[in-house]
DRENDO-1510 file (C-alpha; in Angstrom, 1 decimal, always signed):
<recs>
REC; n; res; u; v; w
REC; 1; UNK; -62.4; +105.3; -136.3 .
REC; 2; UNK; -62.7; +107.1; -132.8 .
REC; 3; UNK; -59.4; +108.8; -132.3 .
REC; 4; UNK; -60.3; +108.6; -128.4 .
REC; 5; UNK; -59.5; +105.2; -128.3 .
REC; 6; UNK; -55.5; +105.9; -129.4 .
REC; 7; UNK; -52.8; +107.2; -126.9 .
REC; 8; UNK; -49.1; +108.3; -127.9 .
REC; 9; UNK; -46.6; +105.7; -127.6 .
REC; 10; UNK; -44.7; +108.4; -125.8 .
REC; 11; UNK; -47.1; +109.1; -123.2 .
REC; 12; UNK; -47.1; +105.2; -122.5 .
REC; 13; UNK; -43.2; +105.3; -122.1 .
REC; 14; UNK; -43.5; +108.0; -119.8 .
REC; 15; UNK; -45.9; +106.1; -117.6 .
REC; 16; UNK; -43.8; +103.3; -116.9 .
REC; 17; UNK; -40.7; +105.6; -116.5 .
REC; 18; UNK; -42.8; +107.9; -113.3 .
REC; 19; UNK; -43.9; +104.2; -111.6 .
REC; 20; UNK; -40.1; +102.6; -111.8 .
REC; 21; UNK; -38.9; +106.3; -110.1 .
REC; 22; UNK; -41.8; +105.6; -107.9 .
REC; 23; UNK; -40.7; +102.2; -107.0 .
REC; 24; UNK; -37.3; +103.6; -106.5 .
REC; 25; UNK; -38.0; +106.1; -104.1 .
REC; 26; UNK; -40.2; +103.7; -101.7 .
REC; 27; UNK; -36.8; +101.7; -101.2 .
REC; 28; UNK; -36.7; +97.2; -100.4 .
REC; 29; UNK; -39.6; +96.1; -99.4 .
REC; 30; UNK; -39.6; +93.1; -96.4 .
REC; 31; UNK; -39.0; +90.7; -98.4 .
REC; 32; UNK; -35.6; +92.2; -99.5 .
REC; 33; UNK; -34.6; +93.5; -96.1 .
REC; 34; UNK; -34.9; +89.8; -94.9 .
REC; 35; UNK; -33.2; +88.2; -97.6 .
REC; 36; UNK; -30.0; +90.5; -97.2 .
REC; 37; UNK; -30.3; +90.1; -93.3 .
REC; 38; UNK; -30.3; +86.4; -94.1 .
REC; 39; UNK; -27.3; +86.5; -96.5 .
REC; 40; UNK; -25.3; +88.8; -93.9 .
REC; 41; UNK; -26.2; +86.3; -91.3 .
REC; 42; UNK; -24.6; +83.2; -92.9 .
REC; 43; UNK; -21.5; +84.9; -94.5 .
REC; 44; UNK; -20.7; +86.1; -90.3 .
REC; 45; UNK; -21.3; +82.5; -89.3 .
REC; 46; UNK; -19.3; +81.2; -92.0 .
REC; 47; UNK; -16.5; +83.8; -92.5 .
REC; 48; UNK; -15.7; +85.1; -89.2 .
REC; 49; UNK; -14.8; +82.0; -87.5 .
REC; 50; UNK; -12.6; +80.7; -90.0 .
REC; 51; UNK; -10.8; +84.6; -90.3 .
REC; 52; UNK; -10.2; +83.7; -86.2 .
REC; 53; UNK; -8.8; +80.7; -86.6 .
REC; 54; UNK; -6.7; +81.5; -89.8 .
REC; 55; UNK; -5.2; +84.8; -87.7 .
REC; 56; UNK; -4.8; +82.8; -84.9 .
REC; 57; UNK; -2.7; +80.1; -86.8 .
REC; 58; UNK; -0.5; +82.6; -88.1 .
REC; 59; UNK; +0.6; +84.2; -85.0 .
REC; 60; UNK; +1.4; +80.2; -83.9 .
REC; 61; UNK; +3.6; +80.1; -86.6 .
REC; 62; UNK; +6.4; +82.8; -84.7 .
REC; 63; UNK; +6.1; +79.9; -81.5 .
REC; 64; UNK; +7.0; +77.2; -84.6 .
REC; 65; UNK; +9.6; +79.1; -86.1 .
REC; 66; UNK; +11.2; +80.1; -82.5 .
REC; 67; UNK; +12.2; +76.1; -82.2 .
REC; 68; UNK; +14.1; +75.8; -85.5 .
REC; 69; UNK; +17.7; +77.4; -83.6 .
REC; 70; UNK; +17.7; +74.4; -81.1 .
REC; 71; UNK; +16.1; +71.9; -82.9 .
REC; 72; UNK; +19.2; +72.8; -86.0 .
REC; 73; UNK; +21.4; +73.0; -82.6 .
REC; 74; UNK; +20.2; +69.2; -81.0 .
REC; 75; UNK; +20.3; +67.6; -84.5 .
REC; 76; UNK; +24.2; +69.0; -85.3 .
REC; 77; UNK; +25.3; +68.0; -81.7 .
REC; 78; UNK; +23.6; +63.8; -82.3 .
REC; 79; UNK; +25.4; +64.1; -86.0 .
REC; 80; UNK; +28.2; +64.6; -84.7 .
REC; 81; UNK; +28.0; +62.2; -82.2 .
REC; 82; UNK; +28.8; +64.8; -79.5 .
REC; 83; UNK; +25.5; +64.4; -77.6 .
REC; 84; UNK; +24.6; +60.6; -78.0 .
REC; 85; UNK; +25.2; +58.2; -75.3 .
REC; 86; UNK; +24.7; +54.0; -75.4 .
REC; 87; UNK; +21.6; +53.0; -74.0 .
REC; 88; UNK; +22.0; +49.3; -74.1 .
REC; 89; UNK; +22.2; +48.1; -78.1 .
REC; 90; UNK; +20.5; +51.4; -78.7 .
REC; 91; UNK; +22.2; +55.1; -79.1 .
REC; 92; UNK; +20.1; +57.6; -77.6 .
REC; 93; UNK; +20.6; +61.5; -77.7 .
REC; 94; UNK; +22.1; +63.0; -74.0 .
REC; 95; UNK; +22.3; +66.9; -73.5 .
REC; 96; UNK; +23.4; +66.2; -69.4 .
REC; 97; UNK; +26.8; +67.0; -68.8 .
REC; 98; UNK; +27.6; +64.6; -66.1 .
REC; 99; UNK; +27.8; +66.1; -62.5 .
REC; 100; UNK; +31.2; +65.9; -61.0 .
REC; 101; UNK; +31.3; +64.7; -57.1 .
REC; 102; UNK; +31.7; +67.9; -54.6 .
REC; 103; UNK; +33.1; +67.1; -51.4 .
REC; 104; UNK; +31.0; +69.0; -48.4 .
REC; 105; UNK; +32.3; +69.7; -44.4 .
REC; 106; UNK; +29.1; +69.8; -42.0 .
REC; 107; UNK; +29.1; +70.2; -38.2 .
REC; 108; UNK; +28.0; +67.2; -36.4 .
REC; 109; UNK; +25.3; +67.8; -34.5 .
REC; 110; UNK; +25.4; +67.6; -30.3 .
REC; 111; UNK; +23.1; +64.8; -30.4 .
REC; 112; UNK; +25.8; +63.3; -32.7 .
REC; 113; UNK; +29.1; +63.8; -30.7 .
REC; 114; UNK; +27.2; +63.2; -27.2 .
REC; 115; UNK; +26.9; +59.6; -29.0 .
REC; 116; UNK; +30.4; +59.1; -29.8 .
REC; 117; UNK; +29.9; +58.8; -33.3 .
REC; 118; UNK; +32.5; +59.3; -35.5 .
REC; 119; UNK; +32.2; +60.1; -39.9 .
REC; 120; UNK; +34.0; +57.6; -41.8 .
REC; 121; UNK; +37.0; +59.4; -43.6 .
REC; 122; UNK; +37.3; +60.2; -47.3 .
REC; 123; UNK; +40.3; +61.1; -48.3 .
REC; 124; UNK; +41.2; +64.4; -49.4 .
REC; 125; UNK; +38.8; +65.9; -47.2 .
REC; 126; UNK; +40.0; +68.5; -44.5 .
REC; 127; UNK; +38.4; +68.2; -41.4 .
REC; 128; UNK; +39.5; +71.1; -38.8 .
REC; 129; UNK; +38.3; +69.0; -35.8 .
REC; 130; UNK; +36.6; +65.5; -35.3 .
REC; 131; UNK; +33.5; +67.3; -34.5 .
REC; 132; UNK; +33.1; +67.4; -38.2 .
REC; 133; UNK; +31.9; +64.9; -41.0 .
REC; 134; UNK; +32.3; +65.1; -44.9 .
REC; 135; UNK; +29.6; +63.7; -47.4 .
REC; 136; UNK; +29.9; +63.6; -51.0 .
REC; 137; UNK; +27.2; +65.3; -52.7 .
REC; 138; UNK; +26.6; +65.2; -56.5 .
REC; 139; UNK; +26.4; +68.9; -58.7 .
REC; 140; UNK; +22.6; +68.8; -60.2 .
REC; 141; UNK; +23.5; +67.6; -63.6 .
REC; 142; UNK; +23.5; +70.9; -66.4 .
REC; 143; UNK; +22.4; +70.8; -69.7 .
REC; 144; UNK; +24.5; +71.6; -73.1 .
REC; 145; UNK; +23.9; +75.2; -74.4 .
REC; 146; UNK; +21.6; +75.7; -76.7 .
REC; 147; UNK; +19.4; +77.9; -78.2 .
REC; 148; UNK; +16.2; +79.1; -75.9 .
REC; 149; UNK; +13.5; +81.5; -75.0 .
REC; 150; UNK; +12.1; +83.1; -72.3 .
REC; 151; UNK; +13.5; +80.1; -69.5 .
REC; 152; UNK; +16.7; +81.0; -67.3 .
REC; 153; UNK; +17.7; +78.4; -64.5 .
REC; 154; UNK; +20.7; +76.8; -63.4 .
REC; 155; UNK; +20.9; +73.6; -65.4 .
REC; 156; UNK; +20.4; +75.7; -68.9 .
REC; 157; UNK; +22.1; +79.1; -70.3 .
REC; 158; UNK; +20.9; +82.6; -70.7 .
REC; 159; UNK; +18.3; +82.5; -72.9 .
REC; 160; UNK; +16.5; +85.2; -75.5 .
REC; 161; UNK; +13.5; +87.2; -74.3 .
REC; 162; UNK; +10.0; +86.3; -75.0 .
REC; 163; UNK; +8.4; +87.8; -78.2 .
REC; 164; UNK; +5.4; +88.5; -78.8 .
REC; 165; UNK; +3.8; +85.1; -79.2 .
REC; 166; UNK; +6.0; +83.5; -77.9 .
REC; 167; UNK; +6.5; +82.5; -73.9 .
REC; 168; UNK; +9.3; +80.0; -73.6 .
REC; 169; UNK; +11.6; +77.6; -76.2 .
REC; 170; UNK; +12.6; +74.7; -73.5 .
REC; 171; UNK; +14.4; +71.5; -73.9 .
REC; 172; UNK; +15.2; +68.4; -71.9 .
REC; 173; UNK; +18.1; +66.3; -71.4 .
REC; 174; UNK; +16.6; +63.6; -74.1 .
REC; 175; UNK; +16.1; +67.0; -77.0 .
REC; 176; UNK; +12.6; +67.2; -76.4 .
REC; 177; UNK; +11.8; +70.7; -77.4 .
REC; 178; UNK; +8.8; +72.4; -75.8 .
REC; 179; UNK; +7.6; +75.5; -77.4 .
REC; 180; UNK; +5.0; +77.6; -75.6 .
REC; 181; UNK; +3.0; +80.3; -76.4 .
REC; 182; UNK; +1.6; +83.5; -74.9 .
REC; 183; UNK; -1.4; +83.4; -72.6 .
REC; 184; UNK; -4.6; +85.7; -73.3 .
REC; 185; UNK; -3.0; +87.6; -76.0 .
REC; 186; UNK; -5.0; +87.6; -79.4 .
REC; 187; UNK; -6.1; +83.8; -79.6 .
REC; 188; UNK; -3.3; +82.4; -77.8 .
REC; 189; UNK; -3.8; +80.5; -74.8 .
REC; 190; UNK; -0.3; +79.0; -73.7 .
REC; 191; UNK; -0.5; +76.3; -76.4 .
REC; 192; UNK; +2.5; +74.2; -76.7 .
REC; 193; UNK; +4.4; +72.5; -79.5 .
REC; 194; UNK; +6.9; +69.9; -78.6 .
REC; 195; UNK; +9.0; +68.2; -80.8 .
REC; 196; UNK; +10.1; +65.0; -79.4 .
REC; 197; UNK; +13.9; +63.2; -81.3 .
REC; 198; UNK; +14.7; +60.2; -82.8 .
REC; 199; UNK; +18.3; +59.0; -83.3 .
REC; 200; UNK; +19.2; +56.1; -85.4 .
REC; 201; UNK; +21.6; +55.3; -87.5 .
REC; 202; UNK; +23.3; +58.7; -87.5 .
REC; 203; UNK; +19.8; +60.8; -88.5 .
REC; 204; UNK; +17.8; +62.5; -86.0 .
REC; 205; UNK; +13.7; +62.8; -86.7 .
REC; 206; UNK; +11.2; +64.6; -85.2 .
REC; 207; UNK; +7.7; +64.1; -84.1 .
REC; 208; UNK; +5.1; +66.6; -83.5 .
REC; 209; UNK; +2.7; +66.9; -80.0 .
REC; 210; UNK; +1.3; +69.2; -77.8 .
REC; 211; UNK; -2.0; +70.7; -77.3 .
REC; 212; UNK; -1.5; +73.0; -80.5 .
REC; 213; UNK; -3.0; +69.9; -82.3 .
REC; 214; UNK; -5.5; +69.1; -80.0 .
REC; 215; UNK; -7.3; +72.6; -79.2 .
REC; 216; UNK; -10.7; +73.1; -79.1 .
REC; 217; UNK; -10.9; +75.1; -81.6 .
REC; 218; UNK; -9.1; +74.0; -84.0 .
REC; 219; UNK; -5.2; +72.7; -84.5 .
REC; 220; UNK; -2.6; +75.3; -85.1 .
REC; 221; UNK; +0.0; +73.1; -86.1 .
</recs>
């Protein structure tokens, strides 16, 4: 037996052992690069847009939340029939406070007393001379206080400042609450959420619209 033709098992172990370092220390090959480029590729496509969309729906939630004082306020005011009003057979909810009748003195014009014309009376007006008329005028009609955000005018009270996401908290003389967030600020783009009422039978349920359900990318409420 030629012992040329045998070879330690060691030095055969040690073999293998110098080409897997070998292998190591050339790095990925193509093949590899691709394939993780590949994987990357998907999970950005994938994971990204739905991370957008689920921050984005989160910050919408503070415009959601910012309703619940007047919409708690509306629904007390129809329970307890303070803010309903008969609309026919039906009862409907009614935040105006109706106007009361302000009695006004205007000059006439010259045009007007060249004519001879004279303003019908109405009594318990003061006239200081005939070369005056009164009209009745209505007050614009004003809404109950409630709860708001970010929306100050005549017909409606003080309201709290805008927050962070949120623009405005309005309401109508019929409850309908409009909710509205901020503009270019993290994913918002002014969408609304409106809750419209329903009265009957001494309950008051609400109904969801606004373009927060019908955004192009995706509804946030």
């Amino acid at each position: 037996m030629n012992p040329h033709c045998f070879r330690p098992i060691g030095s055969r172990s040690l073999k293998m052992t110098r080409e897997a370092a070998a292998r190591r220390e050339r790095g990925f090959t193509l093949v590899e690069l691709l394939s993780v480029i590949v994987i990357l590729s998907v999970l950005a496509a994938v994971a990204i847009p739905a991370y957008n969309s689920y921050s984005t729906k989160s910050k919408f939630t503070e415009v959601v939340l910012a309703t619940a004082p007047t919409k708690s306020a509306i629904s007390a005011c129809a329970v307890a029939g303070d803010c309903i009003t008969n609309a026919g057979d039906s009862e409907r909810i009614n935040l105006a406070i109706a106007p009361a009748a302000a009695v006004t003195v205007a000059p006439m014009s010259a045009r007007a007393q060249a004519s001879g014309f004279r303003a019908p009376m109405i009594a318990g007006a003061a006239f200081g001379s005939e070369s005056a008329t009164a009209r009745l005028e209505s007050a614009p009609a004003q809404l109950v206080a409630l709860p708001c955000v970010g929306s100050v005018s005549d017909s409606v009270a003080e309201c709290s400042p805008p927050s962070k996401f949120v623009q405005a908290v309005t309401y109508n003389s019929f409850g309908v609450i409009t909710a509205t967030a901020v503009s270019n600020a993290q994913g918002l783009q002014g969408e609304t959420f409106v809750l419209t009422p329903t009265y009957s039978g001494g309950r008051v349920d609400w109904s969801v619209s606004g373009t927060c359900l019908t955004r192009a990318g995706g509804a946030l409420c």
